[in-house]
MDAnalysis code that builds the backbone (N, CA, C; Angstrom):
import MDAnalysis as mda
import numpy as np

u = mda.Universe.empty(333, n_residues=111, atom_resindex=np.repeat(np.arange(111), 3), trajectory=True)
u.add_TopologyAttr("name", ["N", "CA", "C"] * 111)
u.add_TopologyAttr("resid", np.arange(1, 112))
u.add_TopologyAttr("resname", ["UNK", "UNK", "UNK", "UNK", "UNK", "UNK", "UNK", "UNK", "UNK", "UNK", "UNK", "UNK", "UNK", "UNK", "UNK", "UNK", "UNK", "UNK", "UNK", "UNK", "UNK", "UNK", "UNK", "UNK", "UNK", "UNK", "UNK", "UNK", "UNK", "UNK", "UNK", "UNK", "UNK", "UNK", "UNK", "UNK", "UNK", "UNK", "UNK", "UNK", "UNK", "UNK", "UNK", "UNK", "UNK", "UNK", "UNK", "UNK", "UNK", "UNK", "UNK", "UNK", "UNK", "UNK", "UNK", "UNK", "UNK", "UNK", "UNK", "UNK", "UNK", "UNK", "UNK", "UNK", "UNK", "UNK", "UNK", "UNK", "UNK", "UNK", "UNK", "UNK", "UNK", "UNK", "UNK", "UNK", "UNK", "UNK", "UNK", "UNK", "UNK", "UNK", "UNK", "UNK", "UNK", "UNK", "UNK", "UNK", "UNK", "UNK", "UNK", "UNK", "UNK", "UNK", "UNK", "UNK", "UNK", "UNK", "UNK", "UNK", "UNK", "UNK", "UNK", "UNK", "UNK", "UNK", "UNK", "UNK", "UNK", "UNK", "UNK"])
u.atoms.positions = np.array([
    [27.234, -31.448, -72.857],
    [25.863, -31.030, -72.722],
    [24.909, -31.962, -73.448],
    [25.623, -32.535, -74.781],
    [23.980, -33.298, -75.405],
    [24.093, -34.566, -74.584],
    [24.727, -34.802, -73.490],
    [24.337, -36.051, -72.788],
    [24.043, -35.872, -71.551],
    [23.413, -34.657, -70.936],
    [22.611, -34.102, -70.336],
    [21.011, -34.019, -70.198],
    [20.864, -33.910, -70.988],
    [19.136, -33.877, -71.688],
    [18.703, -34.999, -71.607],
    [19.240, -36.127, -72.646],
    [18.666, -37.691, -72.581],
    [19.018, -38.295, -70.891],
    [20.153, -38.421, -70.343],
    [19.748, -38.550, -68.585],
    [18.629, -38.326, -67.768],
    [18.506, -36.678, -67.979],
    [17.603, -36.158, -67.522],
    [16.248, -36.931, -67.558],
    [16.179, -36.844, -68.895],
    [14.863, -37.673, -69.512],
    [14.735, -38.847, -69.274],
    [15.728, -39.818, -69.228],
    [15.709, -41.392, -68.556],
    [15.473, -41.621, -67.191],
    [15.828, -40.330, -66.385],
    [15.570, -40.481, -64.782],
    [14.044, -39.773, -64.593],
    [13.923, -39.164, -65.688],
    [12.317, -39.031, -65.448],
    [11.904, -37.921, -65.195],
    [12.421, -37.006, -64.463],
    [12.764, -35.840, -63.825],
    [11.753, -35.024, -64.622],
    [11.253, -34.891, -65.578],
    [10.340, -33.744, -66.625],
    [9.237, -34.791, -66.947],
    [8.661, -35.675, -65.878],
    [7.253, -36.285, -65.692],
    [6.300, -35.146, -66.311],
    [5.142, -35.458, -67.606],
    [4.124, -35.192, -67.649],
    [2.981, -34.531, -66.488],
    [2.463, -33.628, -66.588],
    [1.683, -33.047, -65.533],
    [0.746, -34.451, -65.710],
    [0.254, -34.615, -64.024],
    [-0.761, -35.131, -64.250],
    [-2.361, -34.418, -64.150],
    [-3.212, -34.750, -65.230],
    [-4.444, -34.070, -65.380],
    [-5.554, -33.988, -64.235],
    [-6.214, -33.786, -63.574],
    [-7.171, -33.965, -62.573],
    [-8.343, -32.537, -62.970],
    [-9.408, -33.366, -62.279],
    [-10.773, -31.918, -62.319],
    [-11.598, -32.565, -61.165],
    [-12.392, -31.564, -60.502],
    [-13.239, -31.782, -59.563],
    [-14.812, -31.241, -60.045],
    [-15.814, -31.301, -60.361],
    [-17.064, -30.755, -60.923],
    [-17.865, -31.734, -60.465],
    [-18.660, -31.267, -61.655],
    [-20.863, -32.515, -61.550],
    [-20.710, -32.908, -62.784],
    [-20.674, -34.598, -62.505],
    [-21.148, -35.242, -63.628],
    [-22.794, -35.858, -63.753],
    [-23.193, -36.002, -64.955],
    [-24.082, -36.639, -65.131],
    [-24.169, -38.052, -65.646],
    [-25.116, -38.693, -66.222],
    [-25.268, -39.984, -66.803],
    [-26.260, -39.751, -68.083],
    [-25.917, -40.622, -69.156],
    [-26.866, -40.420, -70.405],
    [-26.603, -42.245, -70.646],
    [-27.855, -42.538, -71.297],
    [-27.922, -43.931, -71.671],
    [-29.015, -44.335, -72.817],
    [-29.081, -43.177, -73.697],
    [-29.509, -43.838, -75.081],
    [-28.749, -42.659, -76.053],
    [-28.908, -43.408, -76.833],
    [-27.885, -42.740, -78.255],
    [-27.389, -43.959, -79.305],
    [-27.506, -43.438, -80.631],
    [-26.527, -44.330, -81.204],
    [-25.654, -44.161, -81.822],
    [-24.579, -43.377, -82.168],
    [-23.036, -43.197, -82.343],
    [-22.880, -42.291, -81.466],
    [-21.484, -42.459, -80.741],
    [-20.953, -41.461, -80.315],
    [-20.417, -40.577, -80.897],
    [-19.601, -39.874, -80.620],
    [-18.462, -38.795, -81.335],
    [-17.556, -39.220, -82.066],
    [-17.389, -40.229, -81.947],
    [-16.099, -41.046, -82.669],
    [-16.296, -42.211, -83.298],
    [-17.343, -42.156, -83.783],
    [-17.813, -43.581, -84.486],
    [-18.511, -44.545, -84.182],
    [-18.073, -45.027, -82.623],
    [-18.611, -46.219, -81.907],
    [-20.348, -46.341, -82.150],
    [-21.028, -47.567, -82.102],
    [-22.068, -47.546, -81.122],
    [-21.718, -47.135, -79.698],
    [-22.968, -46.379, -79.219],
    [-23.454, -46.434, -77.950],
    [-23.642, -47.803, -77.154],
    [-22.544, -48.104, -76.161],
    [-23.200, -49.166, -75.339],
    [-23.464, -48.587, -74.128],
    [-24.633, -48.323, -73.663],
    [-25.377, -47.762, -72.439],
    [-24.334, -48.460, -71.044],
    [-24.178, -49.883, -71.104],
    [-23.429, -50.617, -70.069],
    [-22.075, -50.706, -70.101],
    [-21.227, -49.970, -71.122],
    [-20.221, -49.668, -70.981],
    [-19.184, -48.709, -70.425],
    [-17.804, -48.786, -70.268],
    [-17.350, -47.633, -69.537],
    [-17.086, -46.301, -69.908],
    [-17.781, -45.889, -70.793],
    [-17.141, -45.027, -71.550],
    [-17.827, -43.615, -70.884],
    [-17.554, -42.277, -71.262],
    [-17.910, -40.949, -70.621],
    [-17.624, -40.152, -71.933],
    [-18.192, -39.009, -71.773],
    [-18.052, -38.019, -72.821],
    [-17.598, -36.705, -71.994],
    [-16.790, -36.162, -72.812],
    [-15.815, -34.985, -72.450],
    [-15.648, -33.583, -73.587],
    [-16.011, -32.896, -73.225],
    [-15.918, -31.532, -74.465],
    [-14.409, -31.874, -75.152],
    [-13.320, -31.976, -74.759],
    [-11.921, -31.598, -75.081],
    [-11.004, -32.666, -75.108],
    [-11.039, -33.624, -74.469],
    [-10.241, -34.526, -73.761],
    [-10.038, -35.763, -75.125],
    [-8.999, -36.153, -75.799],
    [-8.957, -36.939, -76.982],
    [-9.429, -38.164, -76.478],
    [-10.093, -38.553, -77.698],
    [-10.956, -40.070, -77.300],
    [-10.006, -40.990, -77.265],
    [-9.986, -42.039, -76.608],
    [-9.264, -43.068, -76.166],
    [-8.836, -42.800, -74.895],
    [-8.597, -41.504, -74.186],
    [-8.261, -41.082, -72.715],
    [-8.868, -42.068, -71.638],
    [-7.993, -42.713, -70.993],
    [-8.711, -43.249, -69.900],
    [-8.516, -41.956, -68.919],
    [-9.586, -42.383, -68.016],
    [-9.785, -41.944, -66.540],
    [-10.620, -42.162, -65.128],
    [-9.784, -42.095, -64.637],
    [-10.360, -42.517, -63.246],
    [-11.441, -41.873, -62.625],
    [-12.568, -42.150, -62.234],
    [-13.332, -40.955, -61.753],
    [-14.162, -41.555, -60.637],
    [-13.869, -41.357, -59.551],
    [-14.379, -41.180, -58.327],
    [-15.832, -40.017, -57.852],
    [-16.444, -41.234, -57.370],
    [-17.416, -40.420, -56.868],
    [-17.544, -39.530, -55.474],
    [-17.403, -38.429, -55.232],
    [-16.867, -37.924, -53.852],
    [-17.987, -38.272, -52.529],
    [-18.859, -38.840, -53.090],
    [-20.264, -38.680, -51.693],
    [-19.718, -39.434, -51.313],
    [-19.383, -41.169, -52.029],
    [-19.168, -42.322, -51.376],
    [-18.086, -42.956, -51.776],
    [-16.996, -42.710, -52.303],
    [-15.275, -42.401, -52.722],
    [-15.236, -43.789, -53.969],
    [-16.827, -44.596, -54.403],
    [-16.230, -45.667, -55.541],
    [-15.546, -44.865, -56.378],
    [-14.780, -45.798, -57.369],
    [-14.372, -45.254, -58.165],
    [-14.956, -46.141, -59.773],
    [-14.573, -45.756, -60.770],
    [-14.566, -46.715, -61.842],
    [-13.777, -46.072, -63.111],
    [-12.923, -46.744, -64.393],
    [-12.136, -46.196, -65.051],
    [-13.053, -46.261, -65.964],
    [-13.050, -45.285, -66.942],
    [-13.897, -45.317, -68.028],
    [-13.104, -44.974, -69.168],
    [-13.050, -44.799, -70.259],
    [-12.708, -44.006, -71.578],
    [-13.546, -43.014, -71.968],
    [-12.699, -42.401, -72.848],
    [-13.637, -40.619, -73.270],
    [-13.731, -41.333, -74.642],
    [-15.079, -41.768, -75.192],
    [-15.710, -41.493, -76.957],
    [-16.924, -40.757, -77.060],
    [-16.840, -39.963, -76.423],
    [-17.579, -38.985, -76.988],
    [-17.707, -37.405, -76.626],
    [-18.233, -36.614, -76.961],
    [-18.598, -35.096, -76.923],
    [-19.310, -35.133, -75.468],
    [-19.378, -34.118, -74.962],
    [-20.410, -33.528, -73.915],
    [-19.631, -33.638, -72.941],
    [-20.463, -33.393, -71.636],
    [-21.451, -32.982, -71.322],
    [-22.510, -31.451, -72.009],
    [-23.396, -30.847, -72.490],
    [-23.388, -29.952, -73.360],
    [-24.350, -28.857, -71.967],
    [-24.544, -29.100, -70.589],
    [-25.189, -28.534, -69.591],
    [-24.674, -27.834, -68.949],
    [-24.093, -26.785, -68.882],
    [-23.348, -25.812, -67.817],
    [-23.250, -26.314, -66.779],
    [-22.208, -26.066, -66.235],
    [-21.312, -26.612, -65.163],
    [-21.402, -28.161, -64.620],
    [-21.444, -28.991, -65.782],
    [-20.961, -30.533, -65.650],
    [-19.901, -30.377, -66.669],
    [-18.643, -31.399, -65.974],
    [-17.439, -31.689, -66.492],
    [-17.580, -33.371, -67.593],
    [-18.258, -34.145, -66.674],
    [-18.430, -35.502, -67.907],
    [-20.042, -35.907, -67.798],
    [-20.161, -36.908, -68.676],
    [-21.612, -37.705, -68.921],
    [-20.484, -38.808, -69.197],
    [-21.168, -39.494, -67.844],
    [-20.940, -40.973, -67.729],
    [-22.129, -41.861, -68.590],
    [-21.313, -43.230, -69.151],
    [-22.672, -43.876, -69.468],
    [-23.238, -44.506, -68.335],
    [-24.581, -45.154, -68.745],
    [-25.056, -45.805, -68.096],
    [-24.284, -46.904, -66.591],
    [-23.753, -47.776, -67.245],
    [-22.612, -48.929, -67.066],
    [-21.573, -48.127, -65.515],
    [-21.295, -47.169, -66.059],
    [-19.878, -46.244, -65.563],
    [-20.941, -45.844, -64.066],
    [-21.788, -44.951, -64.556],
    [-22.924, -44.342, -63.442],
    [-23.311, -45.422, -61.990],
    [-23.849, -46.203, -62.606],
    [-24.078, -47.361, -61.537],
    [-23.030, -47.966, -60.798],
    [-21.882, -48.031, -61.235],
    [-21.062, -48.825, -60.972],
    [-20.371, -47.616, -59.195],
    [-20.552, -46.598, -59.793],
    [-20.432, -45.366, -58.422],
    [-21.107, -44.940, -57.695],
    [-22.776, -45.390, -58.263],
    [-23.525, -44.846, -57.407],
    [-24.323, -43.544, -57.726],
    [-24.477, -43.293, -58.952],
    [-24.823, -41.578, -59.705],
    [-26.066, -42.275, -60.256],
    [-26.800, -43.248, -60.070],
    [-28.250, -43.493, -61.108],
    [-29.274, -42.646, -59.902],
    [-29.135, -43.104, -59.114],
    [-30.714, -42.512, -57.596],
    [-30.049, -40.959, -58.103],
    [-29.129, -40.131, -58.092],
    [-29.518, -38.690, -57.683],
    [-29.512, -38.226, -59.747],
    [-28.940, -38.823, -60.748],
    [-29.039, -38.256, -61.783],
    [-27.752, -37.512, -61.674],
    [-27.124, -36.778, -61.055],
    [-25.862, -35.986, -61.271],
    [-25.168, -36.290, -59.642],
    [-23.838, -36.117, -59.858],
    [-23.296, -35.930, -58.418],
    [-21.496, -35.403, -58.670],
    [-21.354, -35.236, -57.888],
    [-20.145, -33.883, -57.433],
    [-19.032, -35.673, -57.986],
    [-17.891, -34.981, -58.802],
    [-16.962, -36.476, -59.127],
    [-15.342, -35.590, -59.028],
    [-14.643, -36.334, -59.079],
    [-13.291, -36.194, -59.683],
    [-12.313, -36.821, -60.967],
    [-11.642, -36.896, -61.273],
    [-11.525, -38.071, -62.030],
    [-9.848, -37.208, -62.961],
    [-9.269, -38.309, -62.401],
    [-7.579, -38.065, -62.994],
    [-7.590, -38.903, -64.167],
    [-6.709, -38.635, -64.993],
    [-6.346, -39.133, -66.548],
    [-5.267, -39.929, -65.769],
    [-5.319, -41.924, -66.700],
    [-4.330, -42.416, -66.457],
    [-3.803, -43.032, -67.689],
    [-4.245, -42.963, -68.637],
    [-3.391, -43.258, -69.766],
    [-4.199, -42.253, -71.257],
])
């Protein structure tokens, strides 16, 4: 039996869930520290997340027009009922979220 378990585990078989959410994100682009120390760089990839540990990458797709762009979580928020992230500046444009201010996203955790 104890050479059961480590197999198991080498073939992979007990893969990590992978994370996903569907909601409204927004965009924010002035501030100067985030949640975690950093400066604020408005043109960078970064997003803020209530829960999600900083350093999280994730993928987040915009659903109107399917770009995507990877960002990192350093910071807190969104703090607006029923938005899931605040993209920065940088992240926003790069999908297409500056003309409406918020838009419907997805966005899976990849590391």
């Amino acid at each position: 039996m104890k050479l059961v378990l480590p197999a198991i585990l080498a073939l992979g078989l007990f893969a990590a869930p992978v994370h996903a959410a569907t909601g409204w994100a927004s965009f924010y682009k002035s501030g100067r520290l985030t949640a975690n120390g950093e400066h604020f760089k408005p043109m960078g990839m970064t997003c803020a997340h209530r829960k999600l540990a900083f350093g999280t990458k994730l993928k987040v797709t915009n659903l109107r027009n399917g770009r995507s762009v990877i960002v990192r979580v350093n910071d807190r928020g969104p703090f607006i009922r029923g938005r899931i992230l605040d993209l920065s500046l940088g992240a926003a444009k790069l999908i297409g979220l500056t003309a409406s201010g918020v838009g419907k996203i997805s966005f899976t955790i990849i590391s």
